[in-house]
N, C-alpha and C positions, 0 to 999 in steps of 0.2 A: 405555633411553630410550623414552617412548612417544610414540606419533606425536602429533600436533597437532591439535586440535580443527578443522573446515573450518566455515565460515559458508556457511549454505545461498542456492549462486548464482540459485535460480529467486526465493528471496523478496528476496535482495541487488537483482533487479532491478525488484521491486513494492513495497517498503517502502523508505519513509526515515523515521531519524529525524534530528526537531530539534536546534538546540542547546537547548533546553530538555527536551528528551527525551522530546517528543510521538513515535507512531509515525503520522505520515501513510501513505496512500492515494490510488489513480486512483480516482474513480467509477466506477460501476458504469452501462450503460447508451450510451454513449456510442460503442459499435462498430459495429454497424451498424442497417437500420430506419430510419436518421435521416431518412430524406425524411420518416415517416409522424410523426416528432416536433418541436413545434414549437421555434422558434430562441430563442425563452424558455427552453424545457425544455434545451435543449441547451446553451446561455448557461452557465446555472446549473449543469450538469451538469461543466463545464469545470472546472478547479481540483483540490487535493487536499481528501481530507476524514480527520480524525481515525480511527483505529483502536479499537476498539467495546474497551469495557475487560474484559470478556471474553475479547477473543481477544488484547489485549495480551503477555500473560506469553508464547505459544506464540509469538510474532511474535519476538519481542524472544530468547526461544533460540536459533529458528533465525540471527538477524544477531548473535548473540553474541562472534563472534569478529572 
């Protein structure tokens, strides 16, 4: 018998996907600095954002299982 495929836990806890089978993301910027960015920029920065179709396929291996 061979062992079992594992689903990679560092991107199990940076990637989701949708029930449509979008792979969302955190922005980027959002961790520190923030006094020096405004609350506009930060606003907006809030939320998830779409996975670049690019780096789709390699996303979507690693949470395979």
């Amino acid at each position: 018998m061979s062992k079992k495929m594992k689903s990679h836990k560092g991107a199990k806890k940076r990637f989701k996907v949708t029930g449509s089978g979008k792979v969302t993301r955190r922005s980027k910027n959002l961790n520190h600095f923030l006094e020096k960015k405004t609350s506009r920029r930060k606003r907006r920065l809030r939320g998830m954002s779409e996975v670049s179709a690019a780096d789709r396929p390699r996303i979507e291996k690693l949470l395979s299982n």
